[in-house]
C-alpha positions as CSV (number, residue, x, y, z in Angstrom):
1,X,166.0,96.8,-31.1
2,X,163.1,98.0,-33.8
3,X,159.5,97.0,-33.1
4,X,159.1,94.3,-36.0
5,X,155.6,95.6,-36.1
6,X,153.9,93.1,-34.0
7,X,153.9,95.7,-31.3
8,X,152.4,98.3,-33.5
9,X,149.9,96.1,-34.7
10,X,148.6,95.3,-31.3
11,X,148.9,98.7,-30.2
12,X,146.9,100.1,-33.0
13,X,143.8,97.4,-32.5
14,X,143.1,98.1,-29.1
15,X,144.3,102.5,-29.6
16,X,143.1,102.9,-32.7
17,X,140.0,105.4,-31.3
18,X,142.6,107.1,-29.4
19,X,144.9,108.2,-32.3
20,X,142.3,109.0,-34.3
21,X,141.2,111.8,-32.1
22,X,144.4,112.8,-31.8
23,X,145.2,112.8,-35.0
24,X,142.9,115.1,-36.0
25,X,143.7,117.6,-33.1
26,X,146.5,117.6,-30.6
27,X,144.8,117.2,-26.7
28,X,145.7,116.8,-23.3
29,X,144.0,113.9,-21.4
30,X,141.0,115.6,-19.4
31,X,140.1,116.4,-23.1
32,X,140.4,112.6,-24.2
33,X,138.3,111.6,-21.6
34,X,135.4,113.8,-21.8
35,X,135.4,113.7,-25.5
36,X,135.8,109.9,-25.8
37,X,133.9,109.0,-22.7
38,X,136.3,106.9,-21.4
39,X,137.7,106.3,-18.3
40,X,141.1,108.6,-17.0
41,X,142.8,105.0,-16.2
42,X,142.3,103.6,-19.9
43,X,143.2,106.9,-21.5
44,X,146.7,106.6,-19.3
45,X,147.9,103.3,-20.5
46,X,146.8,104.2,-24.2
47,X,148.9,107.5,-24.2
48,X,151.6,105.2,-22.6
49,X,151.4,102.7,-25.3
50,X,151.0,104.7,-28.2
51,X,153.8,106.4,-27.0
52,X,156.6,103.1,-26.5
53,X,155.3,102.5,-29.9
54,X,156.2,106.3,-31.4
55,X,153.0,107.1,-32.6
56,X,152.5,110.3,-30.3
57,X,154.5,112.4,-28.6
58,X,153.9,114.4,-25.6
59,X,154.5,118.0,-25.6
60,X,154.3,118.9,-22.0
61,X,150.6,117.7,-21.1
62,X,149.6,117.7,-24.5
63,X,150.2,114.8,-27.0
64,X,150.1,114.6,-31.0
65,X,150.7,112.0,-33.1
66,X,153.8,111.8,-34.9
67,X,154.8,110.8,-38.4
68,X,154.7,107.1,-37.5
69,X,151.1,107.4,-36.2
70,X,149.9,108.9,-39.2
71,X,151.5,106.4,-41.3
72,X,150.5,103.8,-39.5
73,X,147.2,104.8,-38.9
74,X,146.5,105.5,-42.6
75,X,147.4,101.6,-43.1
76,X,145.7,100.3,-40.4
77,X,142.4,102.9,-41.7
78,X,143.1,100.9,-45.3
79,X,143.3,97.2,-43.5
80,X,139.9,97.4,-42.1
81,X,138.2,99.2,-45.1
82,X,139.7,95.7,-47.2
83,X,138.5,93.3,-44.8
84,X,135.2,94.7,-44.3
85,X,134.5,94.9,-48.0
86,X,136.1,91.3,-48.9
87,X,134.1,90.1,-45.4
88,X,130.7,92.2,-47.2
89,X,131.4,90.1,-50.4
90,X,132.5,86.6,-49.0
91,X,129.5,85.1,-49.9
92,X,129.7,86.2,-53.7
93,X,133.5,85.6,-53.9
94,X,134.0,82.1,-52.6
95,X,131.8,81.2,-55.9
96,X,135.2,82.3,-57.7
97,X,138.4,80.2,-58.7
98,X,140.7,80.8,-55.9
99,X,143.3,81.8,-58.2
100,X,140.9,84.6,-59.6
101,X,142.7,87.9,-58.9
102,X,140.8,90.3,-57.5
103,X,141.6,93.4,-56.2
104,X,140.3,95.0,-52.7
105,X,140.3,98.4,-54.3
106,X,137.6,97.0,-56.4
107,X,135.5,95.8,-53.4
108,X,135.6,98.8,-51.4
109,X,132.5,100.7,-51.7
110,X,131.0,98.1,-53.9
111,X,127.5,97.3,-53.9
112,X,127.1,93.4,-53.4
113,X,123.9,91.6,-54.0
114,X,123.3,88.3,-53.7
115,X,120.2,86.3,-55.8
116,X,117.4,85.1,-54.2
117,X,115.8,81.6,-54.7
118,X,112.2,83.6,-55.5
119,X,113.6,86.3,-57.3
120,X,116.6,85.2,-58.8
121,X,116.9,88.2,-61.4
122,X,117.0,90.5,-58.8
123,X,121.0,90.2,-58.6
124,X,121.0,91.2,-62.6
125,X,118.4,93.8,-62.8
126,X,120.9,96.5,-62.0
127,X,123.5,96.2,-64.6
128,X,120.4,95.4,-67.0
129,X,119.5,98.6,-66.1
130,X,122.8,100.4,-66.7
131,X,123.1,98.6,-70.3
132,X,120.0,100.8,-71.3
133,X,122.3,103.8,-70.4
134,X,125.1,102.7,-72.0
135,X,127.5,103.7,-75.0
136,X,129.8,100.9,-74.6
137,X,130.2,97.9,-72.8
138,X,133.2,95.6,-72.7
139,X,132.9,92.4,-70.9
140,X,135.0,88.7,-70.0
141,X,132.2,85.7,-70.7
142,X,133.6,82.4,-69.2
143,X,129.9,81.4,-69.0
144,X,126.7,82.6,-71.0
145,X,123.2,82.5,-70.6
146,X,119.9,82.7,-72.9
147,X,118.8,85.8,-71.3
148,X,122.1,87.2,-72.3
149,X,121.8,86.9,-75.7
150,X,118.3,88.3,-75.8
151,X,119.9,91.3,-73.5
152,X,122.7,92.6,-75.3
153,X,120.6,92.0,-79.0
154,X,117.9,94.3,-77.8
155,X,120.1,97.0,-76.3
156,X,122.1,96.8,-79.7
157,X,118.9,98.0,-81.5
158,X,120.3,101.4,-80.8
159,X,122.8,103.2,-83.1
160,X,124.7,104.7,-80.0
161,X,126.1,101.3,-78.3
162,X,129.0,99.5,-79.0
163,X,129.6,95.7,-77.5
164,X,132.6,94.0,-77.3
165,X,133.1,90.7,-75.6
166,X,136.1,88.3,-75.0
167,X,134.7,85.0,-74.2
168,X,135.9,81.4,-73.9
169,X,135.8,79.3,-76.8
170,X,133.0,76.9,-75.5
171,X,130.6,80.0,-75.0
172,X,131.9,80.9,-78.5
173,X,130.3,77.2,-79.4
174,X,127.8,77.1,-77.7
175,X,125.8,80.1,-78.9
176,X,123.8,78.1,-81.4
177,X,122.5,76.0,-79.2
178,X,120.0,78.1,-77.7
179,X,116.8,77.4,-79.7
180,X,114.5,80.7,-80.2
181,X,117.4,83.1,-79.5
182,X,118.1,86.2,-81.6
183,X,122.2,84.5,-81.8
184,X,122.5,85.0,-85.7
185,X,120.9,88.0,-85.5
186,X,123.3,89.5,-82.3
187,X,126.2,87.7,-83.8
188,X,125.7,89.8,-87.5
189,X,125.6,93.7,-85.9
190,X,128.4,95.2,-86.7
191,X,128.6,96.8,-83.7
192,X,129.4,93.8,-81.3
193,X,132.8,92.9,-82.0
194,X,133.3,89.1,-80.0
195,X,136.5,87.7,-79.1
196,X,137.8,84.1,-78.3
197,X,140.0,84.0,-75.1
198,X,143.3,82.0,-75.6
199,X,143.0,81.0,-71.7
200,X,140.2,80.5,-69.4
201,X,138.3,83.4,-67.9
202,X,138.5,84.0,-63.9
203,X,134.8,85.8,-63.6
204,X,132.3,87.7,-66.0
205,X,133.6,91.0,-65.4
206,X,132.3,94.3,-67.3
207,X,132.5,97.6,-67.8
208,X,129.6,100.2,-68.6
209,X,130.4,103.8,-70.2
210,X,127.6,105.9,-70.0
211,X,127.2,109.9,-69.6
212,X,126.9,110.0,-66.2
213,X,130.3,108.4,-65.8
214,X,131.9,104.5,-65.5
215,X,130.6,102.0,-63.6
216,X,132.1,98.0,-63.5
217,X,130.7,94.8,-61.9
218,X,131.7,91.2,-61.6
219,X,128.8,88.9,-62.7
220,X,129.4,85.5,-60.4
221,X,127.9,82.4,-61.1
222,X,127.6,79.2,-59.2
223,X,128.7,75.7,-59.7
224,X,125.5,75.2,-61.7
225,X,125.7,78.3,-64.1
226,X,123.0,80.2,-62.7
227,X,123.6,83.7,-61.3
228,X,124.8,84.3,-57.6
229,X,124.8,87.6,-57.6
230,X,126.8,90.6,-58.3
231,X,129.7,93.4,-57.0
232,X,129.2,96.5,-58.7
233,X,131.4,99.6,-58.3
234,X,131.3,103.5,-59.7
235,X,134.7,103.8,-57.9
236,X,136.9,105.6,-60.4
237,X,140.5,103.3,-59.2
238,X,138.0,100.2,-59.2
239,X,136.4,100.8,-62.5
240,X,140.4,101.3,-63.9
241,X,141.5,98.3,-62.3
242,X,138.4,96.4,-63.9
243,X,139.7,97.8,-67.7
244,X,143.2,96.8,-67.0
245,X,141.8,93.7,-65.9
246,X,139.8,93.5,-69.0
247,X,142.4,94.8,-71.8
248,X,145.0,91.8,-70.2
249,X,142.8,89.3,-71.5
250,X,141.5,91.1,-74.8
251,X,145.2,91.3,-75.6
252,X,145.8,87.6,-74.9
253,X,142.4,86.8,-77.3
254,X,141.8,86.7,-81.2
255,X,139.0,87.6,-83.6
256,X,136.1,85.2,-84.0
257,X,135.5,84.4,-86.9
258,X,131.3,85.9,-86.5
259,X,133.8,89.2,-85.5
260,X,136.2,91.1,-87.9
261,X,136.0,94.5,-85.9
């Protein structure tokens, strides 16, 4: 009867080490014990799992790893690099609507960091800093700040930057209500085109284009508004899942009536 893949799965955890080595380079065990430092009786019963479970093959003395064990090694390679990054950003994440979608491809690799309570612009000061490198930035806004508006008005100043922003209908309103903010000034450039979102935003995601390449980041806040930190990725299949990400909602959003780019 075929392993349902509990077997493998076990097999794998406690092997993995093992078929990594050998699936790099085919070996006989003296080789695996020397190289691994491990003892001859452990390096017995792995080959003699790994082997019930078809992920090596002996050819004489010397075993390889088959097509199985590549396969499900690669996967296995691919579970623990997901884990450790959504376990690397679990303190940032459980800030987020459960129902938020967010991808693991966009957390591997990711920088995460998380504000502190005496410096709590730390977590911002990086994309801050891409924005000054920026041609275009395209960004969700469930929530919005002060600082923001001052931000993204500044950065505008220059001819070569292009803002566009799909945002939830109470940030939409609630742009006036920030006393001694450039808003009527950010809201007339023509180069900031604003969008109202016919549903609610999961996250303040964005995306950067500059000349040194792509970069995207999740914004997250906390139950009180403010900032808890940020995931920020140059990863070229993260950055793409962050625009798809982004063009589903601007597709599902309308023109404000400040916007008629």
């Amino acid at each position: 009867m075929p392993d349902d893949g509990t077997d493998l799965r076990s097999v794998l955890a406690k092997r993995e080490t093992i078929l990594e080595y050998l699936a790099e380079s085919s070996a006989r065990k003296p080789e695996l014990v020397n190289e691994l430092s491990v003892s001859r009786s452990t390096v017995d019963r792995a080959i003699g799992e790994l082997i019930d479970v078809d992920c090596i093959v002996a050819d004489g003395s010397t075993y390889s790893v088959t097509k199985t064990g590549h396969l499900a090694l690669a996967e296995r390679t691919d579970y623990v690099a997901s884990t450790d990054a959504i376990g690397n950003a679990s303190g940032l994440l459980k800030h987020l609507p459960a129902t938020a979608e967010v991808n693991p491809v966009f957390l591997k690799g990711a920088s995460v960091t998380q504000a502190e309570p005496h410096a709590p612009d730390r977590a911002a000061a990086a994309s801050a800093s891409l924005l000054t490198k920026a041609t275009k930035m395209k960004g969700l806004a469930p929530t919005v700040l002060k600082s923001d508006i001052f931000t993204i008005d500044d950065e505008l100043e220059r001819d070569d930057l292009t803002v566009e922003i799909v945002a939830e209908q109470s940030v939409i309103d609630s742009l006036s209500s920030f006393p001694g903010s450039p808003t009527e000034s950010l809201l007339s450039r023509e180069s900031l085109s604003l969008y109202e979102s016919n549903s609610n935003l999961p996250y303040a995601l964005w995306i950067m284009e500059t000349s040194e390449g792509d970069s995207a980041g999740i914004t997250v806040h906390d139950s009180g508004g403010s900032v808890a930190g940020m995931i920020m990725t140059e990863s070229k299949v993260a950055v793409q899942w962050a625009n798809n990400q982004y063009q589903y909602y601007r597709k599902n959003s309308s023109p404000t009536a400040v916007s008629s780019n």
